[in-house]
Phi, psi and omega in degrees: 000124170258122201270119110305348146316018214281327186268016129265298186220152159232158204290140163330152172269171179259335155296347192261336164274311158333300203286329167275355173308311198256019176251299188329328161259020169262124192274146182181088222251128202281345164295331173287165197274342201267187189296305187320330210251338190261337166297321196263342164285352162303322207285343203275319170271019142309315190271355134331307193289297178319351198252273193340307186275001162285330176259339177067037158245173188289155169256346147328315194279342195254127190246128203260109179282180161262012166153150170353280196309319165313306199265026194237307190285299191328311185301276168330276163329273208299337193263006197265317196294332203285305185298310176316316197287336185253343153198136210276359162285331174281106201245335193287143154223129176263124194206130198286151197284337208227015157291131211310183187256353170273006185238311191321317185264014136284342199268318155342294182273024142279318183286331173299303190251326178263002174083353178323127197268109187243159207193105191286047182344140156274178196217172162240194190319311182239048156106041189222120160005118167265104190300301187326323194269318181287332166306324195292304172273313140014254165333308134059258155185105197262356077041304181262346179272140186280287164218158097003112210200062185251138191273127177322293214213129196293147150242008150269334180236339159089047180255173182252138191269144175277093176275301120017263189291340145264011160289310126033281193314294195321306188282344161335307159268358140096060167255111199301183165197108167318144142228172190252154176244353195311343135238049168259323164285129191104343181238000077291170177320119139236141172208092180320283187312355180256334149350308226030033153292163186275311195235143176225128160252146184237157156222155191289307205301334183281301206240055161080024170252168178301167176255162195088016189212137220213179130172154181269175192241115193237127155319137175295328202271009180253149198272117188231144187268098186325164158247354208219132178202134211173218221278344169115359222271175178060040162061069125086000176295313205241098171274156182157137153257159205281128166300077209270356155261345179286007177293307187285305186314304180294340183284311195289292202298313202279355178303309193279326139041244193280315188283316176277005184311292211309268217299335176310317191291261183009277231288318191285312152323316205256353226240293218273323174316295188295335183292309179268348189299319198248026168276315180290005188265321168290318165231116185295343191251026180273149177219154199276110186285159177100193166287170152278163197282150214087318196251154182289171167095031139217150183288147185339304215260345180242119169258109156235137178248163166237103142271103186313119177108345219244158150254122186305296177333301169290351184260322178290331172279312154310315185282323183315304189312309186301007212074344219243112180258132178212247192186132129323102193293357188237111166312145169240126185241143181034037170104002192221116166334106139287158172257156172339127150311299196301306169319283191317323199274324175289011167104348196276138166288156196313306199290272147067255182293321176270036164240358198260146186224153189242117168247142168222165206234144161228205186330292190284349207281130138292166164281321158344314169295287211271359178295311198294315158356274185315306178300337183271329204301314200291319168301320183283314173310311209292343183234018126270350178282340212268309187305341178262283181346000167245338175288333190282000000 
């Protein structure tokens, strides 16, 4: 098997499977008064901490979800109704255009269901904020916006957001500002305080921790509504009781990470470089979707292509045969190919977008991973071209 996904999900590290291992049999409820229950609130704000000095945030900030989407909803929901319920003019949300579906579709079903004015920020070509646009709507009426809602890093074409410059913008009205970060930590800078974001998410599963254990990164001072109510536990944000080895486990993936990212970024970089230089060398008209190589603002780990003539769909199951596992540029909705949000917003037309494949390389990818690639790519395009072309 050659695995390429790493930017869905990537394999456990072997300290972060220690570490949830060696918890799984400690009985212990981190809420309770009694010992058992006080070894196990040690291990969770140790690994509060451990998270905190990784991100350089407080560790009061950090509130532990079950995972990205859960602490994407949290954000996104709770800081829109918490601005509202304090003044009912803020009702607009601004949200880049090419956000993951755990920020897009909450930020919709404000608009759907909560009267939210939601305004769909553009990109330019190759996936990057258009600042010009986010100043624009501001200005506006800055008054009215609830909240700001941009992701660090695409996690389809893998560009990096001028995030900086929309705190910039933002703070000017003293408008928060979310970002979802899950996949820029452990693969780019990330430093919540240096950031000035208000709010950040993270998940365990993107940088070699278990799934299902999450968290947002929240400023005390910003006001979030719970979705969840019940015992009270992440300072009255999050009720739930806590998982305390996937706590430990996850704290063990973002220390390490975080502190190895420089050779992790190097080594991975250079993995993904030599990886589209030579798919393109098998097929020449395939093309890099995204920044281009060389130049900065993508993330390390990320290959996206477009093969022309190809159904992405039909290309990823030809490679599937071969061993060689990746991503589809294109969401499915009730069974029927859509093309990629992110592609359509970057300007690409439907066929286009639904030609398209996402390869990533993480922690475990070898050169190996991309020779066997390389040996598949040319034979697997030639017999979706040849497939669509008898269904067209």
């Amino acid at each position: 098997m050659t695995y390429l996904d790493h930017a869905a999900t990537t394999p456990m590290i072997p300290a972060a499977v220690e570490a949830l291992t060696a918890h799984l049999g400690v009985t212990g409820n981190a809420s309770s008064l009694h010992a058992a229950g006080r070894r196990a609130r040690r291990v969770v704000e140790e690994s509060r901490e451990s998270i905190a000095a990784a991100l350089n945030c407080r560790p009061s900030e950090v509130v532990f979800t079950s995972g990205g989407t859960e602490a994407d909803n949290l954000a996104v929901k709770g800081c829109f109704w918490a601005r509202r319920d304090a003044d009912p003019r803020r009702v607009r949300v601004l949200a880049c255009a090419i956000e993951h579906h755990a920020v897009l579709d909450p930020v919709q079903w404000l608009a759907d269901h909560e009267g939210a004015e939601v305004e769909w920020l553009p990109v330019d070509g190759r996936g990057r904020l258009d600042l010009a646009a986010l100043a624009a709507s501001i200005d506006r009426d800055p008054d009215s916006v609830a909240l700001i809602t941009v992701m660090w890093a695409n996690n389809e074409v893998g560009t990096c957001q001028p995030i900086s410059d929309v705190v910039a913008l933002a703070a000017a009205h003293q408008i928060p500002v979310h970002t979802d970060a899950v996949q820029a930590v452990g693969a780019a800078p990330v430093d919540f305080a240096a950031s000035g974001v208000d709010a950040l998410t993270l998940t365990g599963h993107k940088l070699g921790g278990p799934i299902g254990i999450g968290a947002l990164v929240a400023r005390r001072e910003l006001g979030i509504t719970p979705q969840l109510h019940g015992g009270g536990q992440e300072r009255d944000v999050r009720s739930g009781t806590l998982d305390v080895p996937a706590i430990a486990a996850f704290a063990v993936a973002v220390e390490t990470a975080v502190k190895e990212r420089p050779e992790y970024a190097d080594r991975v970089a250079a993995l993904r470089d030599d990886l589209v230089t030579r798919v393109q060398q098998v097929v020449p008209d395939a093309a890099l979707n995204g920044v281009p190589l060389g130049e900065p603002g993508r993330l390390p780990g990320n290959a996206h292509l477009s093969f022309p003539g190809c159904e992405g769909d039909s290309l990823l199951m030809l490679l599937d045969a071969q061993g060689i596992e990746c991503s589809t540029g294109s969401a499915c909705s009730a069974g029927v190919p859509q093309p990629s949000h992110v592609l359509l917003a970057l300007g690409t037309d439907e066929v286009a977008a639904r030609s398209s494949l996402r390869f990533s390389l993480g922690h475990t990818s070898t050169a190996a991973d991309v020779d066997a690639l390389v040996a598949a790519i040319g034979g697997c395009v030639e017999r979706a071209r040849a497939a669509t072309s008898r269904s067209s």
